[in-house]
C-alpha positions as a printed Julia matrix, in Angstrom:
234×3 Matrix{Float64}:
  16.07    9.53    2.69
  15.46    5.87    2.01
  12.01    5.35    0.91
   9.69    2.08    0.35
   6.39    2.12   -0.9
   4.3    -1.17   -0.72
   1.61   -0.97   -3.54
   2.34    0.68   -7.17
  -1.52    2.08   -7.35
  -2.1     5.35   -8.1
  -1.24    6.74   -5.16
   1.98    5.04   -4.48
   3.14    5.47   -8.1
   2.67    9.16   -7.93
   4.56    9.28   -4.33
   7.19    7.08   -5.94
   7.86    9.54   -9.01
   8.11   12.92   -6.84
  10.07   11.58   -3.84
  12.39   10.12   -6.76
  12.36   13.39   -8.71
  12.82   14.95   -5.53
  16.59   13.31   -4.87
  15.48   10.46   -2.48
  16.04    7.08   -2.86
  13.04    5.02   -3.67
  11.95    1.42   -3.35
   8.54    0.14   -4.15
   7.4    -3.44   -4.05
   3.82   -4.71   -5.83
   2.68   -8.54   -6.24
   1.61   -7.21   -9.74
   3.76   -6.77  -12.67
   1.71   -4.51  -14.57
   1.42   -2.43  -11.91
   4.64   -0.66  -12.61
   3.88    0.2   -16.02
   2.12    3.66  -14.19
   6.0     4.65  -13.1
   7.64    7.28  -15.61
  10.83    6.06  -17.77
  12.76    8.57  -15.74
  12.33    6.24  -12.99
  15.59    6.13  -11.26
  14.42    3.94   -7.99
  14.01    0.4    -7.59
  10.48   -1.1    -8.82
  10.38   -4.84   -7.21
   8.01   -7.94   -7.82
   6.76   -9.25   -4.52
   4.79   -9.19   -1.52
   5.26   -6.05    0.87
   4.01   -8.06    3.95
   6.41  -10.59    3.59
   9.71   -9.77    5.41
  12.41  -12.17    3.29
  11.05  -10.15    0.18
  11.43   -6.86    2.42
  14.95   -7.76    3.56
  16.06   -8.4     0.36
  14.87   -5.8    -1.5
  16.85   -3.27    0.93
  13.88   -2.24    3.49
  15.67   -2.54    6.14
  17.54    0.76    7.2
  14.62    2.91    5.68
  13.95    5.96    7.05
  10.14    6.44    6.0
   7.59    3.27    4.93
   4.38    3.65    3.01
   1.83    1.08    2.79
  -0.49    2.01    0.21
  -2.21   -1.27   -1.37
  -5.83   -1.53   -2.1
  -6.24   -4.18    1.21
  -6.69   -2.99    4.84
  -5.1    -6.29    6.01
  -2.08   -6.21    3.9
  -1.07   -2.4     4.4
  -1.28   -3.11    8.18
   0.42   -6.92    8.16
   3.2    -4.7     6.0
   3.43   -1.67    8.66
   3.66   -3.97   11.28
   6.67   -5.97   10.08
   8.65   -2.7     9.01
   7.85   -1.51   12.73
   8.46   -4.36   14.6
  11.18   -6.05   12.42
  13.18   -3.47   10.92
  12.57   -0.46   13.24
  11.43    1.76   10.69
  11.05    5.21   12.16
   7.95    6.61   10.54
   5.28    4.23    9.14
   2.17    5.07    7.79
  -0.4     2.55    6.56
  -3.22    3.27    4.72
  -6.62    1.9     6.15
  -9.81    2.87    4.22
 -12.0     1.3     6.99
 -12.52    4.3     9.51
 -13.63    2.58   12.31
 -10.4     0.03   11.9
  -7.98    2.72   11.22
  -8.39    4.15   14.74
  -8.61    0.77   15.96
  -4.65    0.58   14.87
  -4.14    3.46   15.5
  -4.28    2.65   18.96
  -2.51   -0.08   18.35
   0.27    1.94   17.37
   0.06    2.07   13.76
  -0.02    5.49   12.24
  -2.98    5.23   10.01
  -3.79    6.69    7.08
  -7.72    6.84    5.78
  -9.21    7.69    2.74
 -12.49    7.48    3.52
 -12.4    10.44    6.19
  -9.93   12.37    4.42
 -12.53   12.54    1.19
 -15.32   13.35    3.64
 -13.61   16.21    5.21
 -12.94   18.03    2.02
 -16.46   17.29    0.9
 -17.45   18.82    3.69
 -15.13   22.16    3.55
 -16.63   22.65    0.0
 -20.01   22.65    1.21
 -19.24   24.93    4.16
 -20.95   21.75    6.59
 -20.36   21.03   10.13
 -18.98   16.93   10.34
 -17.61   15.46   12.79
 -15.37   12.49   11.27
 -12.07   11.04   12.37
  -8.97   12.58   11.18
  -7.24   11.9     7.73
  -4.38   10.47    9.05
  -4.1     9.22   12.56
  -0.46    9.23   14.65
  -0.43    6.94   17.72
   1.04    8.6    20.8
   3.08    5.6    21.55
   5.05    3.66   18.45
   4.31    0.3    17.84
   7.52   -1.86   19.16
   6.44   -0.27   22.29
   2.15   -0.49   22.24
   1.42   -2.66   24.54
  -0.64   -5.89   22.92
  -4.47   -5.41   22.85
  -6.01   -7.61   25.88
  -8.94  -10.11   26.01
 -11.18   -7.18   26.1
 -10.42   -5.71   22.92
  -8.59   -2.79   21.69
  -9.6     0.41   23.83
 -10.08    3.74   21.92
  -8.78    6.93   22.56
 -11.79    8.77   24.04
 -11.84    5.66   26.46
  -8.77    7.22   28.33
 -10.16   10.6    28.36
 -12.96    9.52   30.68
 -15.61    8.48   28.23
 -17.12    5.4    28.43
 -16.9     3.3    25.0
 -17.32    0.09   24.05
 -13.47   -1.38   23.07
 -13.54   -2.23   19.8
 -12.26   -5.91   18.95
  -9.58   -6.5    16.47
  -9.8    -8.63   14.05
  -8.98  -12.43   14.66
  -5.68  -14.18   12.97
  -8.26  -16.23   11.11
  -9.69  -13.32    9.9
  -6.51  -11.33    9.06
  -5.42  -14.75    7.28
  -8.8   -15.2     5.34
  -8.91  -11.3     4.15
  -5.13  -11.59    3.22
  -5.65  -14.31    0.89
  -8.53  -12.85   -0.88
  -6.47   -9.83   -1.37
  -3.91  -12.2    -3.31
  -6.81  -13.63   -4.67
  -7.87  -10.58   -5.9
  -4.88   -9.28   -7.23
  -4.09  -12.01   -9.43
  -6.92  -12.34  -11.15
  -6.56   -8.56  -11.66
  -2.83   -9.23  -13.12
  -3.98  -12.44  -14.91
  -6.68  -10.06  -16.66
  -4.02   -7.11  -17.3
  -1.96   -9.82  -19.31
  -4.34  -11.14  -21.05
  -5.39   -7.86  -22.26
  -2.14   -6.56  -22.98
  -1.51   -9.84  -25.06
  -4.74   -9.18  -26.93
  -3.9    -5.77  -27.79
  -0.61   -6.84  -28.56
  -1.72   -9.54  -31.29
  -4.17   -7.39  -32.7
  -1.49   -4.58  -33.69
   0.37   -7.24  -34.87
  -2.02   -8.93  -37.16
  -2.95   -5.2   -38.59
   0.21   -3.16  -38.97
   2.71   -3.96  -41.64
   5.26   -6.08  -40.36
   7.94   -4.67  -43.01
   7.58   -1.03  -41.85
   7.76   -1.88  -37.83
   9.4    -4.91  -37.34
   9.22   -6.7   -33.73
   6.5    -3.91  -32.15
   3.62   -6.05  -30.45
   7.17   -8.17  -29.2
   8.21   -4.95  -27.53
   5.4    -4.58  -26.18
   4.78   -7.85  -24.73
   8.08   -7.58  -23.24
   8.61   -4.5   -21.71
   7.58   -4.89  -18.28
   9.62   -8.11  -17.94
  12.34   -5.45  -16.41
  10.63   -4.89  -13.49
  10.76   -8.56  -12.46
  12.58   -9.86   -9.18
């Protein structure tokens, strides 16, 4: 199968390296550099600079004609702007995004983004440990009806599912473009700083081999160093 993975965290580097080791083909996208360094050597898929909600930089990079997409960054926003291009756009059979915000992930859900959340999938193990009755939403969350074929939320909100089983619930209201747009952009925001820090740090460590081990003995190290990522650029 043809795989992408948006966001090279820990939990999309580890998916990358056993669906790769496992004979699929692999292709992960993150806005930061560094972020590859957590892939193995025996890497075989393609590692790509650039951003997973963006769908030039998804085209390109050989999205479309996947059979499974994983949106896995560390930003609600972004992992659902990314699922909803490779569902709408490319026609991507199974998406999964993952939303750490409970209440939000079952709000897309019913939109008809398969979610995937964190938050209630730590809390239901927490709770099997301690032998604990919880009642918590589940750890991943498939819509009945895809996505391309949801119907758009209306001016009342986004229902819920309990709504259609005869319970009366408030809908709960997406959030606005503005919103979507301001949260995206601190995401970026976020990141590069993160990325501009990494650097930096690498740099520093870098230098300060550099100045201490003998020069004659291990020519060109902290240079290696500096410049290994670089391969993983677009």
């Amino acid at each position: 199968m043809r795989i992408v993975i948006v966001g090279c965290g820990r939990v999309g580097s580890t998916l990358a390296e056993n669906l790769d080791a496992a004979g699929h083909e692999v292709i992960i996208f993150d806005i930061r550099t560094a972020a590859f360094d957590r892939l193995p050597e025996t890497f075989k898929g393609a590692a790509l600079r650039g951003d997973g909600t963006d769908e030039e930089v998804l085209r390109r990079g050989g999205a479309d004609g996947a059979d499974v997409f994983l949106s896995l960054t560390e930003g609600d926003n972004r992992n659902v702007m990314a699922a909803q291009v490779a569902t709408e756009t490319f026609a991507i059979p199974q998406v999964i995004a993952k939303i750490n915000d409970p209440v939000r992930a079952a709000a897309y859900a019913e939109l008809g983004v398969a979610t995937l959340c964190r938050t209630n999938l730590m809390v239901d193990t927490v709770a099997q440990h301690l032998h604990l009755p919880m009642s918590i939403g589940p750890g991943i969350d498939t819509p009945e009806t895809p996505g391309h074929q949801h119907p758009h939320p209306t001016s009342r909100g986004l229902p819920v599912a309990s709504e259609a089983a005869g319970a009366k619930v408030p809908p709960v209201a997406p959030p606005s473009r503005t919103r979507v747009a301001a949260d995206h952009a601190a995401d970026h925001a976020a990141d590069h700083a993160a990325d501009h820090a990494a650097d930096h740090a690498a740099d520093h460590a870098a230098d300060h081999a550099a100045d201490h081990d003998d020069a004659a003995t291990e020519p060109g190290v902290a240079k290696a160093q500096r410049s290994g990522f670089r391969r993983w650029r677009s």
